[in-house]
SENUZA-565980 format. One record per residue: residue number from 1; residue in three letters; x, y, z of N, C-alpha, C in turn. Coordinates in Angstrom, 1 decimal. Layout:
N
REC   pos   code      n.x      n.y      n.z     ca.x     ca.y     ca.z      c.x      c.y      c.z
REC   NUM    ALA        X        Y        Z        X        Y        Z        X        Y        Z
...
END
This chain:
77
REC   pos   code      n.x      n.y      n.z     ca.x     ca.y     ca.z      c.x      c.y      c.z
REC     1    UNK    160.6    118.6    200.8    162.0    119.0    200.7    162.6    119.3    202.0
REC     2    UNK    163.7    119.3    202.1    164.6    119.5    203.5    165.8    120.2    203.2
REC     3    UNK    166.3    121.1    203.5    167.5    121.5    203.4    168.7    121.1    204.4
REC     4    UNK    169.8    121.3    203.7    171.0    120.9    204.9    172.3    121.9    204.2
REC     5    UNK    172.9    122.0    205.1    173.9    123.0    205.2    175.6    122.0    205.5
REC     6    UNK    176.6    122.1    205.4    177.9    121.8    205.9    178.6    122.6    205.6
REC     7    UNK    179.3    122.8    207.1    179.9    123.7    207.3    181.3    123.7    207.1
REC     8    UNK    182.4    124.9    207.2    183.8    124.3    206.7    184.1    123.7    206.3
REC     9    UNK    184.6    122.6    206.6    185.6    121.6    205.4    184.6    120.2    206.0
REC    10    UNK    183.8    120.4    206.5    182.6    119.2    206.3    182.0    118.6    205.4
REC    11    UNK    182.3    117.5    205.0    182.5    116.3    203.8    181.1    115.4    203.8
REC    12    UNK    180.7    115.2    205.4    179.3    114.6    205.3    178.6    115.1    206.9
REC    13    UNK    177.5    114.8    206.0    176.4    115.4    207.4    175.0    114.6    207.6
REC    14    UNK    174.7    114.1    209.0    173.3    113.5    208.9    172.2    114.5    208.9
REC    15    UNK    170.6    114.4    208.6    169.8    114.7    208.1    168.8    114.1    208.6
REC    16    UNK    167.7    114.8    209.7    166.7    113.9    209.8    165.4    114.5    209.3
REC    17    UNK    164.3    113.7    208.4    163.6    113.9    207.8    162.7    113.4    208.8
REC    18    UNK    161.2    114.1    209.1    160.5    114.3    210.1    158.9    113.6    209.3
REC    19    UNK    158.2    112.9    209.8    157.0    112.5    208.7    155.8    113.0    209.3
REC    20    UNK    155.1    113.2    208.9    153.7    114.0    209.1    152.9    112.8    210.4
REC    21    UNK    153.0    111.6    209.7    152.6    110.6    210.6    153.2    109.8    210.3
REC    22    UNK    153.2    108.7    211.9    154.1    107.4    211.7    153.8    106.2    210.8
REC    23    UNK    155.4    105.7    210.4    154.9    104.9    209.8    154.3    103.4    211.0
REC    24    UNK    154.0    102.6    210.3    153.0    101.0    211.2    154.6    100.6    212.0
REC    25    UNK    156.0    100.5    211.2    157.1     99.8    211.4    157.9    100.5    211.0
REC    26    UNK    159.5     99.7    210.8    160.3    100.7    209.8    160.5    100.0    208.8
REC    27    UNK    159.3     99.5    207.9    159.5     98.5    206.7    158.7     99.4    205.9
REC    28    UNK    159.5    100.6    205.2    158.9    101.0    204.7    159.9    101.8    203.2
REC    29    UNK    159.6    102.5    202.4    160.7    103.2    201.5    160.8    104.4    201.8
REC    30    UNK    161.6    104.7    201.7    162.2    105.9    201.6    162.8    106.3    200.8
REC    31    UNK    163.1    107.1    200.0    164.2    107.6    198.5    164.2    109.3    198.6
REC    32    UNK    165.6    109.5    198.5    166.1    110.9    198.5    166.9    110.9    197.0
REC    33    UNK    166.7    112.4    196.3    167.4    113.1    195.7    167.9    114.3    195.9
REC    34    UNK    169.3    115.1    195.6    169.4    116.2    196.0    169.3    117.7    194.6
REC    35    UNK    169.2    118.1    194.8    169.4    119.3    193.7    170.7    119.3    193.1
REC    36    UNK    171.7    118.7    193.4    172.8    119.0    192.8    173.7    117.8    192.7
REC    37    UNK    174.2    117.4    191.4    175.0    116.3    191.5    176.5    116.0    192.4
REC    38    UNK    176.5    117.0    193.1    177.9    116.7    193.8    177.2    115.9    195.4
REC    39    UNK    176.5    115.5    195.8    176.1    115.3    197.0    175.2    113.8    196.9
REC    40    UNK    175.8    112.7    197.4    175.2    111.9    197.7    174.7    111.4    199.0
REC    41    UNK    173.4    110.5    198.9    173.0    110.1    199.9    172.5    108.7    200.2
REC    42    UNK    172.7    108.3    201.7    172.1    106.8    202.2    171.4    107.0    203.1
REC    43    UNK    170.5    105.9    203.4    170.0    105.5    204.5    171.0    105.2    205.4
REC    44    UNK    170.7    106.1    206.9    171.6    105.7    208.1    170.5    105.1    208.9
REC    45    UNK    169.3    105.5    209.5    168.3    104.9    210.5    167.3    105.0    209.7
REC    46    UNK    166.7    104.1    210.1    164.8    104.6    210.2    164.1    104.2    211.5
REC    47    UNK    163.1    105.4    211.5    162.2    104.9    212.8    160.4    105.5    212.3
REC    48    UNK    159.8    104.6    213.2    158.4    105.2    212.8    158.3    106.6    212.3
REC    49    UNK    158.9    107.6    212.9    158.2    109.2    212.9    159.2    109.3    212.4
REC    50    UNK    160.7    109.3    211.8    161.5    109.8    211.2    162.6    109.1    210.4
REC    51    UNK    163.4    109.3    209.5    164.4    108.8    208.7    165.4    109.3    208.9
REC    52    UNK    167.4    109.0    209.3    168.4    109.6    209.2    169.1    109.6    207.9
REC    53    UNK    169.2    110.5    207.5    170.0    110.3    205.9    171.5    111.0    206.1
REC    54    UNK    172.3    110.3    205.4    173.9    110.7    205.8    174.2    111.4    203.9
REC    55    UNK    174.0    112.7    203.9    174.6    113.5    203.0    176.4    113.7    202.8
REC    56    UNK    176.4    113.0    201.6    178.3    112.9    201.7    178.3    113.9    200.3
REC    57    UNK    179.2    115.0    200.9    180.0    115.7    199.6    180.7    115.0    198.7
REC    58    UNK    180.9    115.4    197.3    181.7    114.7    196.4    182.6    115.5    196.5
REC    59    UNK    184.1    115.1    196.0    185.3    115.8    196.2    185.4    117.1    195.4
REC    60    UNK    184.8    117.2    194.2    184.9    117.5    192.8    183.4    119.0    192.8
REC    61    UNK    182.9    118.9    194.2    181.8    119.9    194.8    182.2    120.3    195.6
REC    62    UNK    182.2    121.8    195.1    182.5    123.0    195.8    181.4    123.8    196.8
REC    63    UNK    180.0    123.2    196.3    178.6    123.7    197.6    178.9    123.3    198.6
REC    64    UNK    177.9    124.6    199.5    178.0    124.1    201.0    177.1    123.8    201.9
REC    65    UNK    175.7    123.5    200.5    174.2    123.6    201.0    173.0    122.7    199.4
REC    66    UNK    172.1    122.4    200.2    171.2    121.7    199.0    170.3    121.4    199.6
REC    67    UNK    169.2    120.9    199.0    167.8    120.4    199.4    167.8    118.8    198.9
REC    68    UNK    167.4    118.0    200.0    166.7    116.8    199.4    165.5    116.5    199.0
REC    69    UNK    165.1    116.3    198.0    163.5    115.7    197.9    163.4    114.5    198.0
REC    70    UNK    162.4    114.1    198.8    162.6    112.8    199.3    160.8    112.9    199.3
REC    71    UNK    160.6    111.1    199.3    158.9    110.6    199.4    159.3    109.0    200.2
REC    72    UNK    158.5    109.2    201.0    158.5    107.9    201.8    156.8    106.8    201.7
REC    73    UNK    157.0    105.5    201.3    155.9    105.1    201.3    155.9    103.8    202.0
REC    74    UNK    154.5    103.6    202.6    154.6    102.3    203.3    153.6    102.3    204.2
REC    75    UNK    152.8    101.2    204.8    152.0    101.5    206.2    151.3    102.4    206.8
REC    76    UNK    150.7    103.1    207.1    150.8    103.6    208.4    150.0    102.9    209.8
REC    77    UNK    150.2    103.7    211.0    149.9    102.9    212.3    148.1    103.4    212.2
END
């Protein structure tokens, strides 16, 4: 899990998720959920040792903080 915070009237925020070990490439999966339905997420980068995820507020969410659970599978080096 990872948490992320936005601050004031901050609508979206990137997220980098850190991996224990690298992956072989960046051909690998990735999938995030958040704790709360107002907050969506994509893939912005991938790299061997880490993943950027771009958390976008929904308009209709009033939080200003959540956790993602995320699992990555694929390769390693």
């Amino acid at each position: 899990m990872t948490p992320f915070v936005l601050t004031g009237t901050e609508t979206q925020i990137n997220v980098n998720v850190n991996f224990d070990e690298p992956f072989a490439d960046i051909n690998y999966v990735i999938v995030g959920m958040s704790n709360n339905l107002g907050f969506q997420f994509s893939i912005k980068s991938q790299h061997k040792h880490t993943a950027e995820l771009e958390v976008v507020r929904q308009p209709d969410c009033n939080l200003s903080y959540g956790f993602i659970s995320w699992i990555a599978v694929g390769p390693c080096s």
